[in-house]
C-alpha positions as CSV (number, residue, x, y, z in Angstrom):
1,X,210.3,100.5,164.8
2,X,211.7,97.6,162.9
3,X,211.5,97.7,159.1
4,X,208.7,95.1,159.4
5,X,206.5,97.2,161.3
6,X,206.7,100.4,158.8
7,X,205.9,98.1,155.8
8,X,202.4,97.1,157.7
9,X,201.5,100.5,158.4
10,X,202.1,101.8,155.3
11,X,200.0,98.7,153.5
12,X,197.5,100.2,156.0
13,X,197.8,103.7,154.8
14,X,197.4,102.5,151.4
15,X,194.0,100.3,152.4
16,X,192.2,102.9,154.4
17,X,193.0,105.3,151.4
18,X,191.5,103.0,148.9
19,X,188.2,102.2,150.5
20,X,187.7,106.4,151.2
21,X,188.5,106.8,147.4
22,X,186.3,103.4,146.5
23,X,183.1,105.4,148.5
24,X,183.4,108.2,146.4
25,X,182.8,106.1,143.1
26,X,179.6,107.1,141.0
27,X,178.3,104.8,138.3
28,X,178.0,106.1,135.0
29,X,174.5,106.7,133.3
30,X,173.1,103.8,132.1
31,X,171.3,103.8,128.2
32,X,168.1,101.8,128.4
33,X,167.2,100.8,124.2
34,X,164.5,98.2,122.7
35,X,161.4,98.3,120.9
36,X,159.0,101.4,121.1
37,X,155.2,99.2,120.8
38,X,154.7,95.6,120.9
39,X,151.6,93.1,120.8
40,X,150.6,91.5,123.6
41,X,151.9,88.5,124.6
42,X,154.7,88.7,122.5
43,X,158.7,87.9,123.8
44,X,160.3,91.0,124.2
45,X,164.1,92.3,125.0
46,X,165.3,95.0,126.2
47,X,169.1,96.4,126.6
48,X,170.5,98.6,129.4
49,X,174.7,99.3,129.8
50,X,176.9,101.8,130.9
51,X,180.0,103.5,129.1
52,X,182.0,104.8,131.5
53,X,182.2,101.9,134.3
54,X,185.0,102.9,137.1
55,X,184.7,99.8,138.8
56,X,185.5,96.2,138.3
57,X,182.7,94.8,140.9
58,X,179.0,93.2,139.7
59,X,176.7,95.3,138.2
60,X,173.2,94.9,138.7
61,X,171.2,96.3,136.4
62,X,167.3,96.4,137.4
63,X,164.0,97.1,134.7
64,X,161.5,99.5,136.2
65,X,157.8,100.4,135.3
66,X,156.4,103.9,136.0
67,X,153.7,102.7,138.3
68,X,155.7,100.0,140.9
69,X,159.1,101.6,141.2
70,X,159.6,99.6,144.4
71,X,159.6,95.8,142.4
72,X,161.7,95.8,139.3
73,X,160.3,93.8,136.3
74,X,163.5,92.1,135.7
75,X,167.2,92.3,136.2
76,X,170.7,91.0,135.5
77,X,173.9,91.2,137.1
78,X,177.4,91.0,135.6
79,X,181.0,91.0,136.2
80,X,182.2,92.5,133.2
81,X,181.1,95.9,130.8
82,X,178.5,94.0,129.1
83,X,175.3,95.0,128.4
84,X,172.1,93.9,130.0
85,X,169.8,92.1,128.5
86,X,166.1,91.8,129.8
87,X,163.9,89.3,128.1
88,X,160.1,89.5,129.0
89,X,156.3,88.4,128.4
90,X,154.2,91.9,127.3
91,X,151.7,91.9,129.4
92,X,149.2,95.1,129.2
93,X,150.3,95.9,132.5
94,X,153.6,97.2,130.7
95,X,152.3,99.8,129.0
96,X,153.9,102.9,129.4
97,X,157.2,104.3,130.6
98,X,159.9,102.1,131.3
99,X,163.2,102.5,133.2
100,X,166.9,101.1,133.7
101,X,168.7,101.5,137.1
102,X,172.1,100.2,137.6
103,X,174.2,99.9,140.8
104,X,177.5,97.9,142.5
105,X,175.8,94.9,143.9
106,X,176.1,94.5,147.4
107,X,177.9,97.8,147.8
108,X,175.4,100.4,148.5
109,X,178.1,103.1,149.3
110,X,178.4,103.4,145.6
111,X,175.3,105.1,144.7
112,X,172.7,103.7,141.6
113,X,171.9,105.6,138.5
114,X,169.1,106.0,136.6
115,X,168.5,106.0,132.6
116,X,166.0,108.3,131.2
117,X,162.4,107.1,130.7
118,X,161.1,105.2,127.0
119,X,157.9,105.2,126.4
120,X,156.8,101.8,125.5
121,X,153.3,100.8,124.0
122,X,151.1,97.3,124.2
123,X,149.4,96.9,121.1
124,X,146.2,94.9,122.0
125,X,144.6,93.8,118.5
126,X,141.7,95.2,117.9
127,X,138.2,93.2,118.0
128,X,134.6,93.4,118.3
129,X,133.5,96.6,116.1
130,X,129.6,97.4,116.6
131,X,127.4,100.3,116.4
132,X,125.2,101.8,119.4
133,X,123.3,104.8,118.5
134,X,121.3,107.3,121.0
135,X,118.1,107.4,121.0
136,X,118.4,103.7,120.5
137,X,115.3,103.2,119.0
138,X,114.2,101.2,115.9
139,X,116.0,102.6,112.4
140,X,113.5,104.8,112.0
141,X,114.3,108.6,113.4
142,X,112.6,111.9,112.8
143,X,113.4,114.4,110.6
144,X,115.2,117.5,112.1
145,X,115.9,115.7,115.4
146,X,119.6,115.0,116.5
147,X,121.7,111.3,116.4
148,X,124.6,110.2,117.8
149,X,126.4,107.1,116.7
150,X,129.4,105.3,118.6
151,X,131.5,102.4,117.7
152,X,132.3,100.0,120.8
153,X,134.7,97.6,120.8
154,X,135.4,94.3,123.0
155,X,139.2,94.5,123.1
156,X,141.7,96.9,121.5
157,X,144.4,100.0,122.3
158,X,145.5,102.2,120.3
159,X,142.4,102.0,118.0
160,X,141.6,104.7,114.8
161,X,138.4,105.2,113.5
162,X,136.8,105.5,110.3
163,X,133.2,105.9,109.3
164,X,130.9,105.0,106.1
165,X,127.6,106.1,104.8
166,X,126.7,103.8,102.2
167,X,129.8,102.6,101.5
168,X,131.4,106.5,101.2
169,X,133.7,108.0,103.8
170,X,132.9,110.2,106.3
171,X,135.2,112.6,107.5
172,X,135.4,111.5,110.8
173,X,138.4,109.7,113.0
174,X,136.4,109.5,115.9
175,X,134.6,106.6,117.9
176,X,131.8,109.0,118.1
177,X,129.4,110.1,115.0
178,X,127.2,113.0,115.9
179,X,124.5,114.2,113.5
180,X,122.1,117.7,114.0
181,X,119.4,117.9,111.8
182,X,118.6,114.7,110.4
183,X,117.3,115.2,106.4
184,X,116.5,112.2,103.8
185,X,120.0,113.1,102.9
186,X,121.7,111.3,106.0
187,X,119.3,108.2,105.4
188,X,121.0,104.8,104.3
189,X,123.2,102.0,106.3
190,X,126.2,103.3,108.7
191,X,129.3,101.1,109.2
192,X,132.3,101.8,111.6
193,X,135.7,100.4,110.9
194,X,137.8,100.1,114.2
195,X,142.1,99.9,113.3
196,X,145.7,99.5,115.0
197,X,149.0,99.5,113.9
198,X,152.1,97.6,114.8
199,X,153.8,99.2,111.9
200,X,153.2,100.0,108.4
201,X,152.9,96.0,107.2
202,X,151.4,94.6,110.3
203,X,148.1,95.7,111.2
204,X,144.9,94.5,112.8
205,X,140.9,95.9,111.9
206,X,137.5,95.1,113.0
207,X,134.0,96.2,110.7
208,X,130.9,96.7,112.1
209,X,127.6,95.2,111.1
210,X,125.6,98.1,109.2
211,X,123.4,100.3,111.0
212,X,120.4,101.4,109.2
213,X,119.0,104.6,109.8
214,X,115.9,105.8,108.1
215,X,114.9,109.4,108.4
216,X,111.2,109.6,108.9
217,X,109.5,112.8,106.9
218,X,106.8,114.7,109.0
219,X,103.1,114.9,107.3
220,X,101.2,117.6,105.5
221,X,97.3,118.2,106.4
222,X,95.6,115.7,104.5
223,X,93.8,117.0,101.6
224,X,90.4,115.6,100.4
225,X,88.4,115.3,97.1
226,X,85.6,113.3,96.2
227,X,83.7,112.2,93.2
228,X,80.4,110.5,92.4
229,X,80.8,107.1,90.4
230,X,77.5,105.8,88.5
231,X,77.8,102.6,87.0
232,X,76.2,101.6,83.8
233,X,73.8,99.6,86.6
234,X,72.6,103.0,87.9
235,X,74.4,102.5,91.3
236,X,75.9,105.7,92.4
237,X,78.3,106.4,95.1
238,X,80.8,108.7,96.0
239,X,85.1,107.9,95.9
240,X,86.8,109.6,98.3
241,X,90.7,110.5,98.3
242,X,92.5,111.4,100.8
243,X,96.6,113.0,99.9
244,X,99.3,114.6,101.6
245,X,102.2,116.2,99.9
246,X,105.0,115.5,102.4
247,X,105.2,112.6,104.7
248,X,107.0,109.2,104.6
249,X,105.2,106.3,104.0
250,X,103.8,103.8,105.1
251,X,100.9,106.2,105.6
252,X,97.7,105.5,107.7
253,X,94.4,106.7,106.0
254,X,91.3,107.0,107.8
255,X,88.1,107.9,106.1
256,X,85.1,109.7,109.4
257,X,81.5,109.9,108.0
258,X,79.6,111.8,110.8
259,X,82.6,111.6,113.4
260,X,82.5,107.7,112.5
261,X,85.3,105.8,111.1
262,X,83.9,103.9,107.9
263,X,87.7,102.7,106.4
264,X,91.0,102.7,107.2
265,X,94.1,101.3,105.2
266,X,97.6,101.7,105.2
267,X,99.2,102.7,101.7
268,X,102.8,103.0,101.0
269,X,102.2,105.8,98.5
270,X,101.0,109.3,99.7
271,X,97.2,108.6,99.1
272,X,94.2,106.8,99.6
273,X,91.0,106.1,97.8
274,X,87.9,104.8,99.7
275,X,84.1,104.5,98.1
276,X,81.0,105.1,100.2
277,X,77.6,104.5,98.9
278,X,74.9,107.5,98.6
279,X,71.5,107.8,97.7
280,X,70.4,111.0,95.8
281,X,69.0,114.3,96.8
282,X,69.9,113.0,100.7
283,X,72.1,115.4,103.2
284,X,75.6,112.7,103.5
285,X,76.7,115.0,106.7
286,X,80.1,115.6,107.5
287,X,83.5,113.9,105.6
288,X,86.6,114.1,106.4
289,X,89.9,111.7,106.4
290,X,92.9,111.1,109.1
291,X,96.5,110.7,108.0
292,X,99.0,108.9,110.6
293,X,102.5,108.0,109.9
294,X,103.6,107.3,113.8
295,X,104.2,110.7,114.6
296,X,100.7,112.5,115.7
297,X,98.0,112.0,113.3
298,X,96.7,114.9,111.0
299,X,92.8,115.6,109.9
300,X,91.8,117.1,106.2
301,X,88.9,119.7,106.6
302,X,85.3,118.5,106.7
303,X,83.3,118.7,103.8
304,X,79.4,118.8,104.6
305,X,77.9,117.9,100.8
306,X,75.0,116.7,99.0
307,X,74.0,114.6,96.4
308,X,71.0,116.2,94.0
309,X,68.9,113.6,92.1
310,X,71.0,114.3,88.8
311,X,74.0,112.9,90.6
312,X,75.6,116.5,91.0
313,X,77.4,116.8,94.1
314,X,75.8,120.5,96.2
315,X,78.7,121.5,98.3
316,X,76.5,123.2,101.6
317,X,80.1,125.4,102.2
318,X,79.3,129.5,102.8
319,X,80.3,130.9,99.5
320,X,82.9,132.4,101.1
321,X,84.2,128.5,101.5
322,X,82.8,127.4,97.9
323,X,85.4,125.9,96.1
324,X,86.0,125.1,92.3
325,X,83.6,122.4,91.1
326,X,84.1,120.4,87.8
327,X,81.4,118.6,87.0
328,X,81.8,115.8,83.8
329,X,80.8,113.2,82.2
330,X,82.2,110.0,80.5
331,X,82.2,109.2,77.0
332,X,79.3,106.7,75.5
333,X,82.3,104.1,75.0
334,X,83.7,104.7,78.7
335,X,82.2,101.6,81.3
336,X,81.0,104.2,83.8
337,X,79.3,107.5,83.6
338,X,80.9,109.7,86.2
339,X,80.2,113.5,87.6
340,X,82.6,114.3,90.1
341,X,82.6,117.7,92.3
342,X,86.6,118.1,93.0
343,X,87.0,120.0,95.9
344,X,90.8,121.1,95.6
345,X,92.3,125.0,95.6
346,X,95.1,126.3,96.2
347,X,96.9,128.5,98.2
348,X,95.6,131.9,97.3
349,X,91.9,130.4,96.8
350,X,91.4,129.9,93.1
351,X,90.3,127.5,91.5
352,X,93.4,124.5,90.4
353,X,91.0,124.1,87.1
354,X,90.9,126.1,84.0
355,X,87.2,126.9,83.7
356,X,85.9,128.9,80.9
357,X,83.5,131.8,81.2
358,X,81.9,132.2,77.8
359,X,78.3,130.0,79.2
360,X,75.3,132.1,80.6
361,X,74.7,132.2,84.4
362,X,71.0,130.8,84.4
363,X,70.2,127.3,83.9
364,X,67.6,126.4,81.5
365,X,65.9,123.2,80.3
366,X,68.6,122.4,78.1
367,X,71.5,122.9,80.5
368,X,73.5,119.5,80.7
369,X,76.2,118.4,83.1
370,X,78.7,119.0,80.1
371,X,77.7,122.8,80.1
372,X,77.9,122.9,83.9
373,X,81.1,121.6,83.8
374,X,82.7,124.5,82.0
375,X,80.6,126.8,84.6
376,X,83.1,128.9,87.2
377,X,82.5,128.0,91.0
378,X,80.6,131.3,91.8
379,X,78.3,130.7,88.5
380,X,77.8,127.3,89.7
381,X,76.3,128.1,93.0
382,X,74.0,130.7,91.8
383,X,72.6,128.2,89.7
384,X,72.2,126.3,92.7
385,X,70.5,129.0,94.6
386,X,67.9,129.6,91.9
387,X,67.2,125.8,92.2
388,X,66.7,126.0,95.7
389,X,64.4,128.8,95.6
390,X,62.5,127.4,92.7
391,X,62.4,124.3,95.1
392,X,61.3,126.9,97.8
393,X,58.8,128.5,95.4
394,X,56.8,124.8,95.1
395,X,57.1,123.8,98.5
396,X,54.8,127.0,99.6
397,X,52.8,126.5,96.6
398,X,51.9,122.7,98.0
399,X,52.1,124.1,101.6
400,X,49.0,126.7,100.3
401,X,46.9,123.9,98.6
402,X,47.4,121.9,101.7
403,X,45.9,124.8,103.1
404,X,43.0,125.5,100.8
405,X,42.4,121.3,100.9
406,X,41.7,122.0,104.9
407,X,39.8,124.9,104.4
408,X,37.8,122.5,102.5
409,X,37.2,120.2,105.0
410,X,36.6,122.7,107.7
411,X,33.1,123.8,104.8
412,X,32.5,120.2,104.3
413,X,32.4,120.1,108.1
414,X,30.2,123.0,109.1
415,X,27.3,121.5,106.5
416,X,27.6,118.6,107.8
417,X,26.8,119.9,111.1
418,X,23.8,122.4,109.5
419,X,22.5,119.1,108.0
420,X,21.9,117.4,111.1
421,X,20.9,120.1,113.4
422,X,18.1,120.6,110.6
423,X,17.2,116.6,111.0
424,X,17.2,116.7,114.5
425,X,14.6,119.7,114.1
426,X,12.5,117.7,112.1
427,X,12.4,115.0,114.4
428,X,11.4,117.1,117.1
429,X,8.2,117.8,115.2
């Protein structure tokens, strides 16, 4: 072996040596950096290098995206120890966690490495704030029933919440407003404010139009009173109210004579007055009113009543129904002299007047409507009763001389008769 020849094969030694040493070379870990949150469509760059590089070949340095890890999103190669640089379009599809992988390019017996994940978020502005509520009726809702508001948007991530009620905060961050128990208290107009952030300067909101939400107020039974108007003209008739305690308005009224409607008007107060005409000492039959304010409609109780020919209102109740009467009447001065019969108690059964108790019982010549207005209920119908038996008493004193008038005619008759059979005898002779 010539000196030639051992030179070559040690060169050869040396070679084989280097490429089993260059196979065992790892790339160090590469640092992936850049901004955390972004808006869409914005430019945006990110860095990846390596510290430690044990090789002087190309690196190529590749950006990945959790959900394709088989297609990078960008990359960059280079032949020295600077760092990569990727420069990119945000696009919403880039939202989420990002990676950096670098290798020796076009050496895959150096193996890649991988940078830890960043977290990267697409800010898309927010836009489009409104306000769906369920039920989605009108803005009127029932009282005790349940309501649930949300605020939509047309475009947005990332998006905080805040809700108004009449222009006060609600303590609520979600898109979602849920209310039990709806009360007058949770009536007025609702407005959702929809907000992201790209930091603490930059910032994007939408507001919602205002949702108005009117809490609707059940009804009480309708009550009813009545009194008799006469007019300086002598023209009498009777005005009838009809009231509920509780109920929102706009309030239905419906006055039934006889199971018949004879008015009806909406009021946006919690009553009703309606006038029917009467004539005197005539059975008016059954009265009663209807009160509707969309939910199911309500009936006061019936009064059954009559008019006497003084213009005093007979309430035809049992006694055990009778209630308080007040019977008055105008001053001279006043336009209209008026006796009313008010047929209101409350809840125990007393009388809602103040009646005093110092007058008689019986009701002579002399009694007035003033007097039998300070009369108690039970006093009052007594009086009554005695005038329907003295009415009683009169009727069966006519019903005997109609009697005694027949028995009349039934003499007159039979001499009649005796008369003729004694002409017809004389005839005869």
């Amino acid at each position: 072996m010539n000196q030639r020849t051992f030179f070559l094969l040690v060169v050869m030694g040396f070679c084989a040596m280097w490429q089993k040493a260059d196979a065992q070379i790892i790339v160090g870990k590469p640092e992936l950096s850049g901004p955390l949150i972004s808006v869409i469509e914005d430019i945006v760059e990110f860095f990846c290098k390596l510290d430690h590089i044990q090789t002087n070949e190309t690196i190529l340095y590749q950006l990945f995206h959790e959900s394709n890890l088989n297609e990078a999103m960008a990359e960059y190669s280079t032949y020295s120890k600077e760092e990569a640089k990727f420069v990119i379009i945000v696009a919403l599809a880039h939202d989420g966690r990002l990676m950096c992988n670098a290798s020796v390019q076009n050496n895959s017996n150096i193996s890649s490495t991988f940078s830890n994940w960043m977290d990267f978020q697409v800010l898309v502005p927010v836009n489009g704030a409104h306000v769906i509520s369920s039920p989605s009726s009108s803005e009127d809702f029932w009282e005790k029933d349940d309501l649930t508001l949300k605020c939509n948007i047309t475009s947005g991530t990332y998006v905080s919440y805040e809700w108004f009620l009449n222009d006060s905060l609600i303590h609520n961050d979600s898109n979602v407003l849920h209310i039990s128990n709806l009360s007058d208290k949770h009536n007025g107009k609702y407005v959702c404010v929809a907000k992201n952030y790209l930091d603490e300067a930059i910032y994007y909101n939408s507001t919602s139009k205002e949702r108005n939400v009117h809490v609707k107020e059940y009804l009480s039974k309708p009550e009813i009173s009545i009194e008799v108007i006469k007019n300086t003209d002598g023209n009498i008739s009777a005005r009838v109210k009809c009231h509920v305690t509780k109920g929102s308005p706009p309030i239905n009224f419906v006055l039934f004579k006889n199971n018949h409607i004879v008015h009806a008007v909406t009021s946006g107060h919690k009553d009703a007055l309606f006038t029917l005409p009467i004539a005197l000492d005539q059975d008016m039959g059954t009265v009663y009113c209807q009160a509707n304010n969309g939910k199911h409609p309500l009936h006061s109780r019936e009064l059954n009543l009559k008019v006497d020919t003084d213009g005093r209102i007979i309430l035809l109740d049992p006694p055990e129904r009778t209630q308080s009467v007040t019977v008055h009447e105008d001053d001279e001065d006043d336009d209209e002299e008026t006796t009313s019969a008010v047929t209101e108690v409350d809840n125990a059964g007393r009388s809602t007047e103040c009646i005093p108790r110092d007058l008689p019982t019986h009701e002579g010549s002399s009694t007035s409507a003033h007097n039998l207005s300070r009369l108690p209920a039970n006093e009052l119908y007594k009086v009554h009763l005695q005038k329907q038996i003295r009415k009683s008493d009169m009727e069966m004193d006519l019903i005997q001389l109609q009697m005694e008038e027949k028995r009349l005619l039934i003499k007159k008759a039979a001499l009649e008769i005796e008369l003729l059979e004694h002409r017809l005898k004389e005839i005869k002779k």
